[in-house]
C-alpha positions in Angstrom: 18.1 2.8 -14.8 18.9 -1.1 -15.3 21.0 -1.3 -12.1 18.3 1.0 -9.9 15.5 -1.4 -10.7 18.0 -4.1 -10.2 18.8 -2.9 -6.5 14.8 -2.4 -5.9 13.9 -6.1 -7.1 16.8 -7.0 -4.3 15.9 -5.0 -1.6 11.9 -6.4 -1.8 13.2 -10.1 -2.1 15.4 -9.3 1.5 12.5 -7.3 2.8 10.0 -10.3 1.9 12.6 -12.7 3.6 12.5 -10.6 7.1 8.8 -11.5 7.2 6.8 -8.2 6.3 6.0 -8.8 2.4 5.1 -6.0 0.0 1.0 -6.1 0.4 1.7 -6.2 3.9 3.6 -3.2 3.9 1.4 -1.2 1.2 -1.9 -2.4 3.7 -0.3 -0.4 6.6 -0.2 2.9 4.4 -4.2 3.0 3.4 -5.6 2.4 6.6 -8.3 4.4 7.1 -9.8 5.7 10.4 -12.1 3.4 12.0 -15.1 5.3 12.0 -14.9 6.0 8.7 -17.8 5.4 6.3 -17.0 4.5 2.8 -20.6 4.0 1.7 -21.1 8.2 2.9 -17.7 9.0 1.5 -18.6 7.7 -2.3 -22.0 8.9 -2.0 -20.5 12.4 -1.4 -17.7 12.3 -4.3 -20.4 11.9 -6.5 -23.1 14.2 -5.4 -23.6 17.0 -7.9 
């Protein structure tokens, strides 16, 4: 388990050296649509 997390740590320090870093990279993942309303979208989660 040691050496897995070990390996991880290494591979984000070499991916954060080619120029994308991690927040970057996470921020590419939750983009949403651009007509998307999150005002509508949190009023409707919590509608009863």
């Amino acid at each position: 388990m040691e050496l897995s997390l070990i390996q991880y740590a290494t591979n984000l320090k070499r991916a954060d050296s080619e120029g994308k870093s991690l927040s970057s990279r996470l921020r590419g993942i939750a983009t949403a649509p651009k007509d998307f309303d999150y005002k509508k979208e949190l009023a409707n989660r919590y509608e009863v």
